[in-house]
C-alpha positions as CSV (number, residue, x, y, z in Angstrom):
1,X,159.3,-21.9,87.9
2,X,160.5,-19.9,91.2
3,X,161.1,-21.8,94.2
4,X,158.6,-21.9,96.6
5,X,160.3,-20.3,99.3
6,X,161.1,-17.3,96.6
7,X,159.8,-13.7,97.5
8,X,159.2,-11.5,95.0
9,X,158.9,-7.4,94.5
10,X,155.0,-7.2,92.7
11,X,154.2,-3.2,91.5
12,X,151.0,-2.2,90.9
13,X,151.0,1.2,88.4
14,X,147.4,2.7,87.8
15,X,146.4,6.2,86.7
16,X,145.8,7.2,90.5
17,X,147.8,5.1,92.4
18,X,151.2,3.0,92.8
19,X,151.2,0.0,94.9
20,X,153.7,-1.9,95.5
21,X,154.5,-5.3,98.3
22,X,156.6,-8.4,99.1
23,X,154.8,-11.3,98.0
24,X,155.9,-15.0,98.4
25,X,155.4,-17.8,96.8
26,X,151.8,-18.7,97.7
27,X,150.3,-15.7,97.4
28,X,151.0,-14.3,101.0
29,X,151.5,-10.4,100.6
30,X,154.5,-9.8,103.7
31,X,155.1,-6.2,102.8
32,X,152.9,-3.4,101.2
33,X,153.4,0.2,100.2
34,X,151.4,2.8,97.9
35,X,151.8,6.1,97.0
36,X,149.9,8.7,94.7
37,X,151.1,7.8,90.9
38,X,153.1,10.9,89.6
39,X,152.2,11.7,86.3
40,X,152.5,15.8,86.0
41,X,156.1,16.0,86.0
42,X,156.3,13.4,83.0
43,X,157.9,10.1,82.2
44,X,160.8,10.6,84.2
45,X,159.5,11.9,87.9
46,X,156.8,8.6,87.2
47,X,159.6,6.0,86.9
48,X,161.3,7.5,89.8
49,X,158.5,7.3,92.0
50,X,157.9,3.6,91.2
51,X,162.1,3.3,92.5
52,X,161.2,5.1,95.0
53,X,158.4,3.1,96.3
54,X,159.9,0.1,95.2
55,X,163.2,0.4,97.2
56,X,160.7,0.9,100.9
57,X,159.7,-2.7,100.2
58,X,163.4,-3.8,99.2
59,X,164.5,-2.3,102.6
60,X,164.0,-5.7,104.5
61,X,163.2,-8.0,102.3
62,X,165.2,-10.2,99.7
63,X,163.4,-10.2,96.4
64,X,164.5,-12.3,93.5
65,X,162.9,-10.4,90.9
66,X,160.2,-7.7,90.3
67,X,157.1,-8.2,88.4
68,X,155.3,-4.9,87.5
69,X,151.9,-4.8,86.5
70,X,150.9,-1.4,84.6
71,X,147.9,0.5,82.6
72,X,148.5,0.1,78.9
73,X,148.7,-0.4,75.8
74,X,152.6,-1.8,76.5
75,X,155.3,-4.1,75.3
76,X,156.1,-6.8,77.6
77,X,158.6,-8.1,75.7
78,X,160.7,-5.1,75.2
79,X,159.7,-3.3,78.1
80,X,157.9,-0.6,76.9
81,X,154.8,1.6,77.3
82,X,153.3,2.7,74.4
83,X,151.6,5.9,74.7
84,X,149.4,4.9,77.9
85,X,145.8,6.0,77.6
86,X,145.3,6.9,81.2
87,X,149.3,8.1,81.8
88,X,150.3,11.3,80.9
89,X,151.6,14.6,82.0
90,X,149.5,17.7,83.5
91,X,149.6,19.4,80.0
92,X,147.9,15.9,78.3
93,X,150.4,16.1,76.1
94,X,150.9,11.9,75.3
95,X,154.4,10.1,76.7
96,X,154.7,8.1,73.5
97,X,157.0,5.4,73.7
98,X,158.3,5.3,77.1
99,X,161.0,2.6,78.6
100,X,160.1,1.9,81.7
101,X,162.0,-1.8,82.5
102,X,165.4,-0.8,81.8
103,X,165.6,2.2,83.8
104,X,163.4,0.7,86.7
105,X,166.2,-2.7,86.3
106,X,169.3,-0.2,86.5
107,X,168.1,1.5,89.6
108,X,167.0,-1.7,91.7
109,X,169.6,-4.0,90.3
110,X,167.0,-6.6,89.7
111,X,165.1,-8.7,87.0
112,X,162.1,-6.7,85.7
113,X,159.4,-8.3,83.7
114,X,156.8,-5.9,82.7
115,X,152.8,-6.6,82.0
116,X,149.7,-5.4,81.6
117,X,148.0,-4.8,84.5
118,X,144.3,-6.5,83.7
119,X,146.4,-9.5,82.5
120,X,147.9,-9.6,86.0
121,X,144.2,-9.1,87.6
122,X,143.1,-12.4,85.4
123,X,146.4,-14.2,86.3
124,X,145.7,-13.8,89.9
125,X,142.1,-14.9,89.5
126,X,143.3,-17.6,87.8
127,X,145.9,-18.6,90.3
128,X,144.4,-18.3,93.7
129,X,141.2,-16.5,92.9
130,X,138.0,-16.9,91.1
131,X,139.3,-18.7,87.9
132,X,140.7,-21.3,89.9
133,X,139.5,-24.7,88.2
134,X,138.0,-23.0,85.3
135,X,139.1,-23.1,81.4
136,X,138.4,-19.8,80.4
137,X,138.3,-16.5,82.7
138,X,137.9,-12.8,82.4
139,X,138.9,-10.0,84.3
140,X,137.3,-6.3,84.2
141,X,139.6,-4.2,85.9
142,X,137.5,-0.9,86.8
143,X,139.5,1.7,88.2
144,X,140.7,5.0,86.3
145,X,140.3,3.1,83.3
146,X,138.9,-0.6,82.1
147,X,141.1,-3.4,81.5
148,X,140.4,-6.5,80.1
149,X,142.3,-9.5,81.2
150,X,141.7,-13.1,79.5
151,X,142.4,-16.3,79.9
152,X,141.0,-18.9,77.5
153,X,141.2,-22.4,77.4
154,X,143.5,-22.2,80.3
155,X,146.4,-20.1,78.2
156,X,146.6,-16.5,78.7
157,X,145.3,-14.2,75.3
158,X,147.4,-12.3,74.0
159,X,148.3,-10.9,70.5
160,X,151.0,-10.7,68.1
161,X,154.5,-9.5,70.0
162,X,152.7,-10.7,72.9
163,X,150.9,-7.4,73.3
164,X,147.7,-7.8,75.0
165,X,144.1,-7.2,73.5
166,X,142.6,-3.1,74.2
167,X,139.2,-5.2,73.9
168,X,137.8,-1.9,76.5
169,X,138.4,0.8,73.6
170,X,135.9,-1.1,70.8
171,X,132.9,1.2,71.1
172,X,129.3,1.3,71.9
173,X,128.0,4.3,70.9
174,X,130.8,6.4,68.6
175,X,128.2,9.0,68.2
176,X,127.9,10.3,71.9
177,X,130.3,13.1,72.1
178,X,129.8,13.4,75.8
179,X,131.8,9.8,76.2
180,X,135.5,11.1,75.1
181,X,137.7,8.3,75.7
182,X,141.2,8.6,77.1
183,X,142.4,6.4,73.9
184,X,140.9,9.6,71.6
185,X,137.4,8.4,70.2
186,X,133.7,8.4,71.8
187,X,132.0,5.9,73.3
188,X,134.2,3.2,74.3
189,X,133.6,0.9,76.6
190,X,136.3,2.4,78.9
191,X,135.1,6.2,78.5
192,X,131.5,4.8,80.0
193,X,132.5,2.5,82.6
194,X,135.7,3.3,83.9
195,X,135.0,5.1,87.5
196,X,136.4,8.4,86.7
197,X,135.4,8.7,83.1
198,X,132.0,7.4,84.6
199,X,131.8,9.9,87.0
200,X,132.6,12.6,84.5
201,X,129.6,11.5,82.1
202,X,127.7,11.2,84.6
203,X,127.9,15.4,85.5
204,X,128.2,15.9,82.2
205,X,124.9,14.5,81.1
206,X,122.8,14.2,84.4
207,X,124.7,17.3,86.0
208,X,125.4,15.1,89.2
209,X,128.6,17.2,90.5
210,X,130.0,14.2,92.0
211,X,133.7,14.4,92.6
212,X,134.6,10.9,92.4
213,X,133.2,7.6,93.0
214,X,132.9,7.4,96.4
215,X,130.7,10.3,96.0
216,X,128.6,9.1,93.2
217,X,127.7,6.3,95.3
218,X,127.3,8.0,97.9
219,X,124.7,10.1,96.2
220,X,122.9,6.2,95.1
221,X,122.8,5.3,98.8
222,X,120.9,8.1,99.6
223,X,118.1,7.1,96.3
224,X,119.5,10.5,94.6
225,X,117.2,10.2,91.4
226,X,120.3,11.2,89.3
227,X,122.6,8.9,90.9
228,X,120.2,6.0,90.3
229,X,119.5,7.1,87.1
230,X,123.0,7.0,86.1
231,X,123.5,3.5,87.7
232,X,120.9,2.4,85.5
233,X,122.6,3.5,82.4
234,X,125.8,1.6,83.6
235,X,124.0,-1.5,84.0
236,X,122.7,-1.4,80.4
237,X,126.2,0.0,79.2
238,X,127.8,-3.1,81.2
239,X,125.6,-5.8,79.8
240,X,126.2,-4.7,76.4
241,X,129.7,-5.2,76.8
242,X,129.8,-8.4,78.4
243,X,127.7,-9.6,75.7
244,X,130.0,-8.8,73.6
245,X,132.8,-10.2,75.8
246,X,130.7,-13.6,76.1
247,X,130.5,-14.1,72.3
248,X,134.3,-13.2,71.7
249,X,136.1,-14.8,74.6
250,X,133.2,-17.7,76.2
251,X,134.4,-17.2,79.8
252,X,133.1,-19.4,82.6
253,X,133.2,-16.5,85.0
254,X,133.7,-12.6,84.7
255,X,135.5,-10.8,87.9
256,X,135.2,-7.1,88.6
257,X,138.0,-5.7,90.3
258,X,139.5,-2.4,90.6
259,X,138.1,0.4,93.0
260,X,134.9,0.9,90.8
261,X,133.8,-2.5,91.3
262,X,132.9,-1.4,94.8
263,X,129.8,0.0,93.4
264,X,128.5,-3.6,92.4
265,X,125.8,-3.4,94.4
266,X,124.1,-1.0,92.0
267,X,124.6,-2.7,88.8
268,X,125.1,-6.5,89.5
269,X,121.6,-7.1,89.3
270,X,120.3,-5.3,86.3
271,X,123.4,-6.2,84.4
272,X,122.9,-10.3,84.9
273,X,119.0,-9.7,84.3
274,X,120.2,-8.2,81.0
275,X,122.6,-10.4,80.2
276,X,120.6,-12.9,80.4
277,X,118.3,-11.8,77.9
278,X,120.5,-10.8,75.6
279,X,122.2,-13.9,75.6
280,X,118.7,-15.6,76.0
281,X,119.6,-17.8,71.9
282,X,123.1,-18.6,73.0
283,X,122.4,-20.9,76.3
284,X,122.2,-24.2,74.7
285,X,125.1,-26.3,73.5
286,X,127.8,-24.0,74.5
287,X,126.4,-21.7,77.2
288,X,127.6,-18.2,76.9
289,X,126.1,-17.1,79.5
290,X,128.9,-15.9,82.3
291,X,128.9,-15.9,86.2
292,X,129.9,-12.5,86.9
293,X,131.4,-11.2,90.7
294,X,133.6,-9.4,92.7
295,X,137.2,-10.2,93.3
296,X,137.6,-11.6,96.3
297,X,141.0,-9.3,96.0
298,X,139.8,-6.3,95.4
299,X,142.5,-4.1,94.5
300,X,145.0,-6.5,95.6
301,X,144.7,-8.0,92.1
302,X,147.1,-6.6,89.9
303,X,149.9,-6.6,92.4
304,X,149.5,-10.5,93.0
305,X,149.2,-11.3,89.5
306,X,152.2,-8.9,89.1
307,X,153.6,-11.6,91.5
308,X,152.5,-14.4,89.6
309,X,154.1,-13.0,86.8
310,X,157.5,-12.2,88.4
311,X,157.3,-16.0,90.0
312,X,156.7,-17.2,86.6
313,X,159.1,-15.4,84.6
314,X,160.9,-18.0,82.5
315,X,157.6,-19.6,81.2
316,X,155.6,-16.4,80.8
317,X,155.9,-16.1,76.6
């Protein structure tokens, strides 16, 4: 375990953005920086623009090592993404198998240790967040995407080479060709309620025209009949996979973060009446039934579980 008067270098890579900060031992972010995540160019302009915003936050402040939180799928052992759903160039054409800790290592001349970034999010919760004091937690990271992040019976899940479960890409309605999914196939739980794919269903099906989702909620706050309409159908998309969540994975407590999870106030409440009732036989004994919120970090998360991860680096496997 890092001293606890180490700093560390957390990175946050999503489809939209790249954050990056100085964060100490206790969780105190000292330094932050983001810029746009650069994805047209290809693999190479996208690791230089992580060095790039990287080195502002190495300017001034001495960071043992460098824990970088990222959209998958990935390999944390070896350092690799492996042909990242929501990361690729302006063509679409797929990155494949991209090495992104050894050249990111060579140019800062520190430790890297690579993870994925809704197992960050549920680190975080789990270290000064919602999850603290609980046995089993689960993250829903909803930005461009929708990452699942677990911890049960207080060990992070993971699966064999210590990849980490795509549990947002099983599906919940294959046949609905409006809900192409990043990953290839229909209906995912990530091409329904990840914000942009969201969004796009949304003026796909309901003809909305909503640009993002500040817009679409927007639109909601203003009792657009479309708007609501579509909120509704998120609600009953959400439950569905929580369910499904509850019955896999038995967390205490489920935590939306991500920029999406700003919309909460127009699905939290039909989504925990229906997951109620559909979890209405499994309440007794064991109950499934979660506490679901909002982060407390909003989209803080993954960089301070990208912290937690660089802090924790010998221990992490």
């Amino acid at each position: 375990m890092a001293a606890a008067s180490s700093t560390v270098l957390a990175i946050d890579v999503g489809g939209t953005k790249t954050a990056a900060a100085a964060v100490n031992a206790e969780g105190k972010i000292l330094k932050r920086a983001q810029v746009q995540t650069t994805l047209a160019d290809g693999p190479d302009s996208f690791i230089e623009n992580i060095c790039s915003v990287a080195s502002s936050i190495l300017d001034g402040h001495d960071c043992s090592s460098i824990g970088i939180a990222s959209a998958g799928p990935l390999d944390p052992i070896n350092g690799l993404l492996i042909n990242p759903t929501n990361l690729k160039s302006e063509d679409g054409k797929p990155w494949g198998n991209i090495s992104i800790v050894e050249p990111i290592q060579r140019e800062l001349q520190k430790p890297v240790i690579l993870e994925n970034d809704a197992a960050c999010a549920v680190l975080a919760e789990d270290w000064i967040g919602a999850g603290q004091h609980k046995q089993s937690t689960l993250v829903m990271t909803l930005g461009t995407g929708v990452g699942i992040g677990v911890i049960s019976n207080n060990k992070l899940v993971r699966l064999r080479n210590s990849f980490h479960p795509e549990a947002s890409h099983f599906s919940l309605n294959f046949t609905d060709k409006l809900a192409k999914c990043g990953c290839g196939n229909y209906g995912c739980v990530e091409a329904y309620l990840g914000g942009k794919n969201f969004v796009s269903y949304c003026n796909k099906r309901w003809g909305i025209q909503a640009k993002d989702g500040l817009e679409l909620k927007a639109l909601a706050q203003n009792n657009d009949p479309k708007a609501l309409e579509a909120f509704n159908f998120y609600s009953e998309a959400m439950a569905q996979a929580l369910t499904a969540y509850a019955v896999l994975f038995a967390p205490e407590v489920v935590v939306f973060s991500g920029g999406f999870s700003h919309n909460f106030e127009f699905f939290y409440d039909k989504t925990n009446s229906l997951l109620k009732d559909l979890l209405k036989d499994r309440r007794e004994g064991l109950d499934f039934l979660p506490e679901i919120c909002v982060s407390e970090m909003q989209e803080d998360a993954g960089l301070l579980g990208a912290a937690r991860v660089a802090l924790q680096a010998p221990e992490r496997f």
